[in-house]
N, CA, C and O atoms as a DFTB+ gen file, in Angstrom:
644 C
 N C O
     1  1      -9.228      -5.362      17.252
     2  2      -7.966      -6.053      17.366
     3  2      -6.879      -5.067      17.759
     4  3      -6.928      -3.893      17.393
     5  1      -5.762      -5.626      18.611
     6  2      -4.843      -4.615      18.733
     7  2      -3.827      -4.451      17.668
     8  3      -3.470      -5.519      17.170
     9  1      -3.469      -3.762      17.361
    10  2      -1.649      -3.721      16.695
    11  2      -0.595      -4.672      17.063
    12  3      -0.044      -4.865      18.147
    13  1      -0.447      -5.191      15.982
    14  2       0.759      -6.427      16.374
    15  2       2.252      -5.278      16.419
    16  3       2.197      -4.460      15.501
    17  1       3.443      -5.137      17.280
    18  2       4.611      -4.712      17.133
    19  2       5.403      -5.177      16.281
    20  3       5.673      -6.376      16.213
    21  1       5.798      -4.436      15.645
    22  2       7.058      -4.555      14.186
    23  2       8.279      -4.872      15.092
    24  3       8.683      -3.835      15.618
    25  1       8.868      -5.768      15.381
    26  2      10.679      -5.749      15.958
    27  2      11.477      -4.868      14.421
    28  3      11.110      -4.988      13.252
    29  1      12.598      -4.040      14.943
    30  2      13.226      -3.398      13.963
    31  2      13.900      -4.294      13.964
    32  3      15.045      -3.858      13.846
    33  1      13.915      -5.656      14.045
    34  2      15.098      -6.921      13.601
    35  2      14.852      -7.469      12.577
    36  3      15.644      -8.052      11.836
    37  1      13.502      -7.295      12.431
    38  2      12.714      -8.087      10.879
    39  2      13.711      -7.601      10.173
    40  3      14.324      -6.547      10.344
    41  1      13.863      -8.517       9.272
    42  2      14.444      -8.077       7.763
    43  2      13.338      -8.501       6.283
    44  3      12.803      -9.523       5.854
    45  1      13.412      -7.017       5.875
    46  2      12.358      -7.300       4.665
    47  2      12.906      -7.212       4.067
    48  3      13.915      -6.542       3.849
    49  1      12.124      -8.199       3.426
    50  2      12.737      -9.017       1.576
    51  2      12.335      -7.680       0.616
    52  3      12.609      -7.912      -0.562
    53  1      11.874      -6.621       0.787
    54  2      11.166      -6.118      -0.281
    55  2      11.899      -4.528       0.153
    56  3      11.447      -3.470      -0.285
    57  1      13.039      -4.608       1.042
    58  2      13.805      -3.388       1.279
    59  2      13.981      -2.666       0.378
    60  3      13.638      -1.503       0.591
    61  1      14.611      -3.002      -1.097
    62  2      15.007      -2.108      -2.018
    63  2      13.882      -1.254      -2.732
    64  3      13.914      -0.119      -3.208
    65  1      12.889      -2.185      -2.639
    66  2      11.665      -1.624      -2.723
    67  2      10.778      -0.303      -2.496
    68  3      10.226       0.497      -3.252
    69  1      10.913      -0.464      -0.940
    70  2      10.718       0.267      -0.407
    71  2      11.251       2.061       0.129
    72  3      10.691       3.102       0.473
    73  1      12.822       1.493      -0.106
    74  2      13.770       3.008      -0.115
    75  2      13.403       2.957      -1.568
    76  3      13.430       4.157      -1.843
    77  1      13.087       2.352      -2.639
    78  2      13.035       3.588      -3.571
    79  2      11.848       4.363      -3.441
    80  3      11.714       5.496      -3.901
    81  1      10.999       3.732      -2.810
    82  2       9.772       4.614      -2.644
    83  2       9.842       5.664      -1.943
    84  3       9.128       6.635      -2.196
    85  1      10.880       5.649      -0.749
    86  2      11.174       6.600       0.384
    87  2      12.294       7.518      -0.201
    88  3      12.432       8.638       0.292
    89  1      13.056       7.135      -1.165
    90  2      14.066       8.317      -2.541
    91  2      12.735       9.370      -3.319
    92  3      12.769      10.577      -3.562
    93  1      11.888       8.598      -3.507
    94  2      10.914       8.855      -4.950
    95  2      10.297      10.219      -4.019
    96  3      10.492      11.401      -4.303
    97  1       9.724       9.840      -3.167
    98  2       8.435      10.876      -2.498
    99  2       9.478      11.445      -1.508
   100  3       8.987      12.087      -0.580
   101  1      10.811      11.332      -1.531
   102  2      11.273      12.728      -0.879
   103  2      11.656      13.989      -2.299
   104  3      11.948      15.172      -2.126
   105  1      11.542      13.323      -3.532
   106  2      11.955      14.205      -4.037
   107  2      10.666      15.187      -5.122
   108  3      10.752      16.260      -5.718
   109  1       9.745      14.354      -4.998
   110  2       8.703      14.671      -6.096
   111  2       7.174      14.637      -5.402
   112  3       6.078      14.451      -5.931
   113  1       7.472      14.842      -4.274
   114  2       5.970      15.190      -3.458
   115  2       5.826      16.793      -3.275
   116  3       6.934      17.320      -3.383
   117  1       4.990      17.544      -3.078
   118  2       5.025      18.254      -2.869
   119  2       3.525      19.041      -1.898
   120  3       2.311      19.045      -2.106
   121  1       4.250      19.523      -1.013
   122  2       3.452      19.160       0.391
   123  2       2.858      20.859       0.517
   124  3       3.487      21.892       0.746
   125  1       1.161      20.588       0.220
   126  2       0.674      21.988       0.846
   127  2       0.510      22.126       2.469
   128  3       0.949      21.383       3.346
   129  1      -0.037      22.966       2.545
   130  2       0.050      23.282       3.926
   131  2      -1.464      22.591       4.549
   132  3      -2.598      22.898       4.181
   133  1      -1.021      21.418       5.757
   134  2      -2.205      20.404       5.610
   135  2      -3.388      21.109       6.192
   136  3      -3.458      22.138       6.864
   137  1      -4.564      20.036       5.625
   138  2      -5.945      20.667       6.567
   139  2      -7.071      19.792       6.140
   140  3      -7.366      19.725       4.947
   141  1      -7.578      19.262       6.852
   142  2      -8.687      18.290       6.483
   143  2     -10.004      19.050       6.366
   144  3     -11.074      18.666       6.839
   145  1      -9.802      20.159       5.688
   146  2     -11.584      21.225       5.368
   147  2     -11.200      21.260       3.722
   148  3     -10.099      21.641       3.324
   149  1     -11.867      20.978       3.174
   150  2     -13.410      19.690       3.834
   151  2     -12.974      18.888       3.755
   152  3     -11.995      18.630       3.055
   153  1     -13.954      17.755       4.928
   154  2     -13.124      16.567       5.443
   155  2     -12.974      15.581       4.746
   156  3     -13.864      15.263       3.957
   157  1     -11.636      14.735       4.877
   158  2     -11.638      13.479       4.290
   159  2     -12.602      12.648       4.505
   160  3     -13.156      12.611       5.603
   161  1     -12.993      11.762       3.378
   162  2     -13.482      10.547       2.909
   163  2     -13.085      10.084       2.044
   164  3     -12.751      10.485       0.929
   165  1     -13.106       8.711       2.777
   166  2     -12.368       7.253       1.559
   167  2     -12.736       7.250      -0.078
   168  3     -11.988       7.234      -1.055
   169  1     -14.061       7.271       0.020
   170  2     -14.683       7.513      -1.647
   171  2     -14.432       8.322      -2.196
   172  3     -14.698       8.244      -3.396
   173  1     -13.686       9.765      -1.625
   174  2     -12.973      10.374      -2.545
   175  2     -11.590      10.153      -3.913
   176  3     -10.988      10.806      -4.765
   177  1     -11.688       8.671      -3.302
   178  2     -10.458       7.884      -3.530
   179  2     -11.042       7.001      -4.375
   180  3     -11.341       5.910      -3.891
   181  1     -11.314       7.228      -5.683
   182  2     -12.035       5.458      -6.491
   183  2     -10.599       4.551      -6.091
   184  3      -9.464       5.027      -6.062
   185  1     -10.929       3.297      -5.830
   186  2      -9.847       2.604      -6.509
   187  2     -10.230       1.330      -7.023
   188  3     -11.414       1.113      -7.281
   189  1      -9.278       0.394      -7.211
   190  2      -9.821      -0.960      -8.270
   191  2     -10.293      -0.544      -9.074
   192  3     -11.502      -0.413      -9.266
   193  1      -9.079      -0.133      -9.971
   194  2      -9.436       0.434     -11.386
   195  2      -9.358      -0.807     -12.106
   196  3      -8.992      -1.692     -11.333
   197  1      -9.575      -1.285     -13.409
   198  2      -9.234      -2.419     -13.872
   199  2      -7.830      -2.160     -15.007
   200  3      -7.878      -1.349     -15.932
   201  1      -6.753      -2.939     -14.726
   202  2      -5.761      -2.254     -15.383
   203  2      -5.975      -3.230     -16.637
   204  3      -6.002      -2.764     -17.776
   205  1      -6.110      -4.454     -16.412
   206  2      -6.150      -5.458     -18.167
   207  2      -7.137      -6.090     -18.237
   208  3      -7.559      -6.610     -17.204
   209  1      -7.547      -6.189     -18.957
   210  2      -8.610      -7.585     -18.788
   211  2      -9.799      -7.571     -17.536
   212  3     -10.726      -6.791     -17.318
   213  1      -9.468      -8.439     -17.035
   214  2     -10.608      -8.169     -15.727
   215  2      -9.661      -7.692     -14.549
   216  3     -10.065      -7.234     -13.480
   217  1      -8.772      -7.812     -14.794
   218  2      -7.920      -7.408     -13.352
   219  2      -7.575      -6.058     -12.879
   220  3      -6.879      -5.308     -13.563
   221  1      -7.994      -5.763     -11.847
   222  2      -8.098      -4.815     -11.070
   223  2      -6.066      -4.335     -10.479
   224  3      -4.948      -4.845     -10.547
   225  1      -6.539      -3.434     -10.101
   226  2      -5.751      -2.745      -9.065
   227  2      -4.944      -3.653      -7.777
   228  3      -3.767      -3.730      -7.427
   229  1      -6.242      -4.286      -7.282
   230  2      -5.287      -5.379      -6.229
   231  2      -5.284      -6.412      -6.965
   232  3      -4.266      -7.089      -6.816
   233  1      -5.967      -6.777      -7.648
   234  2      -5.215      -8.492      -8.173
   235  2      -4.097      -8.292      -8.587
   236  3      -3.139      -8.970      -8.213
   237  1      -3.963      -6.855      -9.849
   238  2      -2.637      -7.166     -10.059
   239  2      -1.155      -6.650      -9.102
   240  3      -0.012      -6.675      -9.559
   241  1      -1.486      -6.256      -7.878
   242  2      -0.923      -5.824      -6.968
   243  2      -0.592      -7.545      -6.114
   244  3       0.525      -7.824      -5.679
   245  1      -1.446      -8.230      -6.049
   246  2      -1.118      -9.452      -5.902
   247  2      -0.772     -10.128      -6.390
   248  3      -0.412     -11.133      -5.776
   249  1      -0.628     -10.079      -7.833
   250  2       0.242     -10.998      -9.033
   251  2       1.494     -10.185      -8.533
   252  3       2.466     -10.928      -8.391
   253  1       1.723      -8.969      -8.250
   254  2       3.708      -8.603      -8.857
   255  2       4.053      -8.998      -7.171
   256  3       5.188      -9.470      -7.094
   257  1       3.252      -8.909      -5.623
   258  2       3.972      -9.155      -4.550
   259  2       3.867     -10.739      -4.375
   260  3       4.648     -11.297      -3.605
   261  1       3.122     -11.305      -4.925
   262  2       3.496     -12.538      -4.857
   263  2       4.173     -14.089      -5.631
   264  3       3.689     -14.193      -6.758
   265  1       4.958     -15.047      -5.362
   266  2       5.230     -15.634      -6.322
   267  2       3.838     -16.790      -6.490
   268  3       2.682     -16.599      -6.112
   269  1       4.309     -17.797      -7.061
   270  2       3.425     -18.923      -7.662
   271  2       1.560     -18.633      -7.671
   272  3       0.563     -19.321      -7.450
   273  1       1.917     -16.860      -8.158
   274  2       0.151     -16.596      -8.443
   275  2      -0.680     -17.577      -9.311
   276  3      -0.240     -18.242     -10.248
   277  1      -1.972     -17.557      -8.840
   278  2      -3.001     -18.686      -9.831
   279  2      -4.169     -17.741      -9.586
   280  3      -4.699     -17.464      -8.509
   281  1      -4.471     -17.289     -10.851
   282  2      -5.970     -16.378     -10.821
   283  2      -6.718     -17.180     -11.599
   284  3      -6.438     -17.778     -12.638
   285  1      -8.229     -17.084     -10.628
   286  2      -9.439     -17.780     -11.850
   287  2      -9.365     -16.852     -13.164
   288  3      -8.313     -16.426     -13.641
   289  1     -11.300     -16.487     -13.923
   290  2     -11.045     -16.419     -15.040
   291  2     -11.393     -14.711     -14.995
   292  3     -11.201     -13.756     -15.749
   293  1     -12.134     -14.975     -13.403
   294  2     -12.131     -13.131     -13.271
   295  2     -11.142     -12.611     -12.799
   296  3     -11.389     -11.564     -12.200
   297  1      -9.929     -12.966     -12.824
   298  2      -8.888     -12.563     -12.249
   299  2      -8.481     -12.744     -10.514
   300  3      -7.476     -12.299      -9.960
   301  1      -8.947     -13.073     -10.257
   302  2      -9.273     -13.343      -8.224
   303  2      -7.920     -14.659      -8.236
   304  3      -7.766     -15.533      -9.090
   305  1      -7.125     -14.423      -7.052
   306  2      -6.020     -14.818      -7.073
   307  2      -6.521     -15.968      -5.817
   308  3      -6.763     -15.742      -4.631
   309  1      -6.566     -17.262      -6.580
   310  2      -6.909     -18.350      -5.795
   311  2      -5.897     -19.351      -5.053
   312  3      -6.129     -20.142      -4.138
   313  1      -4.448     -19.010      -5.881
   314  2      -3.354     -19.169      -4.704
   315  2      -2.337     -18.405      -5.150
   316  3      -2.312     -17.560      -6.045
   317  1      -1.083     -19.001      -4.053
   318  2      -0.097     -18.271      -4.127
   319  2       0.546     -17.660      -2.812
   320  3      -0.048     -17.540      -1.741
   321  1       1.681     -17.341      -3.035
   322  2       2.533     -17.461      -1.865
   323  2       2.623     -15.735      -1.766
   324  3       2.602     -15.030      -2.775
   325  1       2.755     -15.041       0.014
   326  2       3.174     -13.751      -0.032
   327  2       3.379     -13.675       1.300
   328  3       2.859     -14.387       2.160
   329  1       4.268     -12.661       1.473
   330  2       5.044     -12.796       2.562
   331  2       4.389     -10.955       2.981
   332  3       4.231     -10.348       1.922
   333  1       4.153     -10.382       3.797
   334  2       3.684      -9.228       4.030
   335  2       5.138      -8.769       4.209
   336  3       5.975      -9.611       4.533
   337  1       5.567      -7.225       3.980
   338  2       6.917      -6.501       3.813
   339  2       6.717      -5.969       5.604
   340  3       7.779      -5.972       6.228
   341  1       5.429      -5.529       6.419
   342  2       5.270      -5.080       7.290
   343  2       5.772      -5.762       8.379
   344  3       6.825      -5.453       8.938
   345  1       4.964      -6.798       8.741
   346  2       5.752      -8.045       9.766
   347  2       5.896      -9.279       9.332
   348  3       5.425     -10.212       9.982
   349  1       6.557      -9.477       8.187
   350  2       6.947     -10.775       8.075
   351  2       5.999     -12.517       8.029
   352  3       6.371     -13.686       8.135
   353  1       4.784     -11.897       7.834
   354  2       4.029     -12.932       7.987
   355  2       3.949     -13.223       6.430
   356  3       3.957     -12.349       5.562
   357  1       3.844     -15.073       6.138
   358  2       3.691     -15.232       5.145
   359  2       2.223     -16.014       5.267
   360  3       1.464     -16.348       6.177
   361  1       2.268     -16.108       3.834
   362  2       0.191     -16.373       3.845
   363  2       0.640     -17.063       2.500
   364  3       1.668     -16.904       1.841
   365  1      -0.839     -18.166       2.232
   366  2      -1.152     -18.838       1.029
   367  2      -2.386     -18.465       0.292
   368  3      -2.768     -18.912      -0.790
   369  1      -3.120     -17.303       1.280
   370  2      -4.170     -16.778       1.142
   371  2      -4.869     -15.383       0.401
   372  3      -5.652     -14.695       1.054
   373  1      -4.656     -15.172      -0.452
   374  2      -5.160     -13.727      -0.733
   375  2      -6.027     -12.902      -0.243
   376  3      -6.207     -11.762      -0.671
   377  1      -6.730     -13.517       0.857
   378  2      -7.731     -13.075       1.763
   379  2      -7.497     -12.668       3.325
   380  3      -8.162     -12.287       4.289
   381  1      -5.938     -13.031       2.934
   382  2      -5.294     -12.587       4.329
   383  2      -4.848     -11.286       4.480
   384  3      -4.466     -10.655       5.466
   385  1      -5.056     -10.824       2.519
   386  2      -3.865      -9.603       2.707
   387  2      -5.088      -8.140       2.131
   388  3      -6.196      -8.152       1.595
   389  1      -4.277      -7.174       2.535
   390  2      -4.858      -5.721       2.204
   391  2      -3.474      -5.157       1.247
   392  3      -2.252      -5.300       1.203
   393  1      -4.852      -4.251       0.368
   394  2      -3.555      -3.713      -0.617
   395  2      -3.422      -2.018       0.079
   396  3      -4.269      -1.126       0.065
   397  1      -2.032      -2.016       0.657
   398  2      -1.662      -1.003       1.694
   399  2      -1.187       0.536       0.640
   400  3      -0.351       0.384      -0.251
   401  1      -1.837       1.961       0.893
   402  2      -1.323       2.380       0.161
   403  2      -0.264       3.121       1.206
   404  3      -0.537       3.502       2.344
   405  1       1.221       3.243       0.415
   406  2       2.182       3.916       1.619
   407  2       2.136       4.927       2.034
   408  3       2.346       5.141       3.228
   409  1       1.780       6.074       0.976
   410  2       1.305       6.972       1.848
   411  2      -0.295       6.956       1.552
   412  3      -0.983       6.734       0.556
   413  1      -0.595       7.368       3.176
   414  2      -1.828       6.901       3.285
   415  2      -3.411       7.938       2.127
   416  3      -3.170       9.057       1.676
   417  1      -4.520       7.392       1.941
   418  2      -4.993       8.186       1.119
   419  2      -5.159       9.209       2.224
   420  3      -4.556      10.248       1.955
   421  1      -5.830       9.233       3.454
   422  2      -6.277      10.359       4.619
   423  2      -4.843      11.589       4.503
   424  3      -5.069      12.688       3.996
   425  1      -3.520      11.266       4.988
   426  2      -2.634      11.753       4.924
   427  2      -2.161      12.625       3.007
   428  3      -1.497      13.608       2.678
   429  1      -2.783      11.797       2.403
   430  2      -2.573      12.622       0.891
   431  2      -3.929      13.826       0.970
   432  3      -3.823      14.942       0.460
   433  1      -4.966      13.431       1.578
   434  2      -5.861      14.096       1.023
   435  2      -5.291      15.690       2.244
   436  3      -5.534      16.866       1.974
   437  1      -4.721      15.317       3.203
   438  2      -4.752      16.522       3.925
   439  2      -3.593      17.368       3.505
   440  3      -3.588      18.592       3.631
   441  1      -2.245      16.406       2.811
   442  2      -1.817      17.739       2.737
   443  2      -1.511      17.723       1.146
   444  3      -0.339      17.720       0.770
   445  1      -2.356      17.716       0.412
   446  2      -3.271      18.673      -0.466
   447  2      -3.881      18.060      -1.546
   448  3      -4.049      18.682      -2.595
   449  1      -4.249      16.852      -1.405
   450  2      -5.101      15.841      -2.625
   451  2      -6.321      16.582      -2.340
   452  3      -6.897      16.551      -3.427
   453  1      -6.993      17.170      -1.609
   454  2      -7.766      17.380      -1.234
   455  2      -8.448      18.414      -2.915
   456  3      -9.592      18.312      -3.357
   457  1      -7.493      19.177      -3.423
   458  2      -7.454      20.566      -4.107
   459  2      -7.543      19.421      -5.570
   460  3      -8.208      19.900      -6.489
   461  1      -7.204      18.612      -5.728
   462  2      -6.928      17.702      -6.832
   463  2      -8.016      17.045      -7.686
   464  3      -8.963      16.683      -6.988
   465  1      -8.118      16.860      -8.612
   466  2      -9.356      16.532      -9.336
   467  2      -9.642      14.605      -8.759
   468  3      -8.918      13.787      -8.192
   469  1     -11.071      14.573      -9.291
   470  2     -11.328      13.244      -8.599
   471  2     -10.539      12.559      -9.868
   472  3      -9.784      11.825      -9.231
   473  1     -10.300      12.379     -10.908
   474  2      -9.455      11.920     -11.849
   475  2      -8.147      11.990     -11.015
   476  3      -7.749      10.825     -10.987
   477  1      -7.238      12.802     -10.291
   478  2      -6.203      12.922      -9.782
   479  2      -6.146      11.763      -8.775
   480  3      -5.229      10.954      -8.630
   481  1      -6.966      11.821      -8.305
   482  2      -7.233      10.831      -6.908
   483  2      -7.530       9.707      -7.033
   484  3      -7.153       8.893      -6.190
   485  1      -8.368       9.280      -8.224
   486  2      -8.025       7.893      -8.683
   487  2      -6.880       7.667      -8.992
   488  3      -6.226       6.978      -8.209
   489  1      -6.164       8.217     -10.375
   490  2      -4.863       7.747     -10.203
   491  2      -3.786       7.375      -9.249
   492  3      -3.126       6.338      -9.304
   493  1      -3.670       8.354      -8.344
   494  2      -3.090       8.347      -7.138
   495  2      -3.380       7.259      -5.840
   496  3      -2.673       6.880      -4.906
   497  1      -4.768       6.957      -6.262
   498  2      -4.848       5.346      -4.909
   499  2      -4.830       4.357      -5.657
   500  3      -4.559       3.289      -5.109
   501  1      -5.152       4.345      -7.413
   502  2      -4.553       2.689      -8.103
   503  2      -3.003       3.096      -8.783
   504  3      -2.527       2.500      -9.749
   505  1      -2.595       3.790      -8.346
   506  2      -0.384       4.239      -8.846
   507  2      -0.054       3.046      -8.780
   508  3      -0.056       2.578      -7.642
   509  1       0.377       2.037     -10.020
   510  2       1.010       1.164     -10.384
   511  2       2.508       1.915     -10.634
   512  3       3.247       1.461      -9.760
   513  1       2.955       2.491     -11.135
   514  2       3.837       3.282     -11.638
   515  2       4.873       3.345     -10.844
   516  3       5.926       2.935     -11.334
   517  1       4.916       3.935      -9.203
   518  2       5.744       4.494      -8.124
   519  2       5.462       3.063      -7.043
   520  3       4.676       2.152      -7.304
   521  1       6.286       3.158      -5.854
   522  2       5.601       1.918      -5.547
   523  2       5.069       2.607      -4.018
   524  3       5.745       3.027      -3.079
   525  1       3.635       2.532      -4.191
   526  2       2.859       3.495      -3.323
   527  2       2.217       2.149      -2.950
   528  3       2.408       2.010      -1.742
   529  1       1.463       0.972      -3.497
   530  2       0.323      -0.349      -3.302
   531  2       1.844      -1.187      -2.768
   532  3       3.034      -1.160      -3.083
   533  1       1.033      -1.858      -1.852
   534  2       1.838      -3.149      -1.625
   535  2       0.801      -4.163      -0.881
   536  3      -0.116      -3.763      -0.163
   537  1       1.037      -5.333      -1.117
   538  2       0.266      -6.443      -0.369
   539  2       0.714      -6.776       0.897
   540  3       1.875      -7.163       1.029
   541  1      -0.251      -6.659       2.135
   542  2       0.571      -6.789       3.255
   543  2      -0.613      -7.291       4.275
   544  3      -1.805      -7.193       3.986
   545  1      -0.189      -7.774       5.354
   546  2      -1.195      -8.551       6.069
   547  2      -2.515      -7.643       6.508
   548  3      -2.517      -6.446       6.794
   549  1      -3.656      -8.579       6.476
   550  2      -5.104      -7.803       6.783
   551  2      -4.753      -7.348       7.714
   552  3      -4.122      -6.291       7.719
   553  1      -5.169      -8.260       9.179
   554  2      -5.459      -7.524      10.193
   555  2      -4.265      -6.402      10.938
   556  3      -4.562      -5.849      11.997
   557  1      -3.133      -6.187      10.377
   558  2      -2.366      -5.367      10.642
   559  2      -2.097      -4.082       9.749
   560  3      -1.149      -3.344      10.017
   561  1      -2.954      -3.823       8.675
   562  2      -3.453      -2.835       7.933
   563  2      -4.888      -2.460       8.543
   564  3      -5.161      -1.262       8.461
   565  1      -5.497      -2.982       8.923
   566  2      -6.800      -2.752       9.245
   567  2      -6.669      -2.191      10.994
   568  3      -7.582      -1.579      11.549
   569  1      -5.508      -2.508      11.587
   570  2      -5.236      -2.172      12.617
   571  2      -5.105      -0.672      12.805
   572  3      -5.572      -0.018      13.738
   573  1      -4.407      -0.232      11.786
   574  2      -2.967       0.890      11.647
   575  2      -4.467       1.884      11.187
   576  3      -4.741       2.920      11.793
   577  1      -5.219       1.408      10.168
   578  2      -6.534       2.601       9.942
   579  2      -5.584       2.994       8.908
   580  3      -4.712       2.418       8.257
   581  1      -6.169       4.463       9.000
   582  2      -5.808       5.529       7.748
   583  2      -4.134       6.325       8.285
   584  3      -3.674       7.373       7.831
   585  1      -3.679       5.680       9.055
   586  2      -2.036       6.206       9.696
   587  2      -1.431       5.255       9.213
   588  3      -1.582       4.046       9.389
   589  1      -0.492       6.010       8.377
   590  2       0.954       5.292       7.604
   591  2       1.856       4.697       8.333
   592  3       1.897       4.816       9.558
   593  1       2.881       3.814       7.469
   594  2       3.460       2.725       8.228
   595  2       5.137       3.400       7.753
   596  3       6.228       2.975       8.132
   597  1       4.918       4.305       7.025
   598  2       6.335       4.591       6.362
   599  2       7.265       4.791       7.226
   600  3       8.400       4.319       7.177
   601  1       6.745       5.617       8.188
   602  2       7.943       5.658       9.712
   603  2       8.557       4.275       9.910
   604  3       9.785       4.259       9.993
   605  1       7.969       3.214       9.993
   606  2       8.128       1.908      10.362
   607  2       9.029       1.146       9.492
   608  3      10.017       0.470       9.781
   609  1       8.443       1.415       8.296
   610  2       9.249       0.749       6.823
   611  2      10.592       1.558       7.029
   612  3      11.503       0.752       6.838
   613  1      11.112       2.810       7.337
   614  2      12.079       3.599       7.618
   615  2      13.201       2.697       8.039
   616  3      14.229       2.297       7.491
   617  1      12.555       2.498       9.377
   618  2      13.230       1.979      10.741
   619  2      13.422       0.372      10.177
   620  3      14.327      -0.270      10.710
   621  1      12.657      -0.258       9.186
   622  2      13.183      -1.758       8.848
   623  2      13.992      -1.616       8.052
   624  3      15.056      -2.232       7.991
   625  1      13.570      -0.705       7.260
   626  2      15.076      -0.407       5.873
   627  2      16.412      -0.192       6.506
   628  3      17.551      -0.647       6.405
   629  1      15.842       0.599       7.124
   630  2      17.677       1.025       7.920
   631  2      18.244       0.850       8.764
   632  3      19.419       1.151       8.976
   633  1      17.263       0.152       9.623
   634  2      18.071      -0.554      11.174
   635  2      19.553      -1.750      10.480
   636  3      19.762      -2.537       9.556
   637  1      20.272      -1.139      11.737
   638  2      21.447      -1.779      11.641
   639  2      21.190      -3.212      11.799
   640  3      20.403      -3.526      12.692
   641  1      21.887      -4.431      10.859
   642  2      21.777      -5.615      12.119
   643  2      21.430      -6.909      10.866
   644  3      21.245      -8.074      11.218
């Protein structure tokens, strides 16, 4: 599939959101000098941790981005409304969406998750805490790969208009 284009006219509902995330990781990241030896892989990354009950990492990432959530009894979010923060698409579907991490795991691991314990790295791809997860449309996460969207989220936060 190709990449759908972001217009910097969108206006996202989830702006404040997002600059705090872009306040947070300018001030408390701290950036080694990058290098993908040895190389990234995804499974370095557990995620879908279960935070309560049966619910995982993205369900409950889909309970806080969306309203009128309805989870069965394993927690699986069988409706509910969500609007993706990326391009504006809204969905009734939970199967429409990917749980996006902002900065990307490939991009953490190079400049320096890499050095970090696998305990570190779980925490760091299920971070409830900072707002790193967000629910946002499949095929335009699946587009983008392991390259971050934060440049993009930048340019929606702050475009004039």
């Amino acid at each position: 599939s190709t990449a759908k284009h972001i217009s910097p006219n969108v206006r996202n509902p989830d702006s404040d959101y997002v600059e705090e995330f872009i306040l947070k990781i300018g001030s408390t990241v701290t950036v080694a000098t990058p290098s993908n030896s040895p190389a990234y892989a995804r499974d370095l990354f557990p995620t879908w941790d279960i935070i309560s009950g049966t619910c995982d990492t993205r369900e409950t990432v889909l309970k806080r981005d969306g309203t009128n959530v309805v989870v069965d009894s394993s927690c699986k979010a069988t409706s509910g409304n969500w609007v993706s923060p990326y391009d504006g698409v809204a969905t009734t579907l939970a199967s429409d969406l990917d749980i996006d991490h902002l900065v990307p795991l490939k991009e953490a691991w190079i400049s320096g998750a890499r050095d970090w314990t696998t305990a570190q790295r779980e925490a760091f791809a299920n971070d409830l805490t900072r707002p790193q997860l967000v629910a946002v449309t499949d095929n335009l996460n699946e587009s983008k790969g392991d390259q971050g969207m934060i440049i993009r989220m930048i340019v929606l936060v702050k475009w004039p208009g």
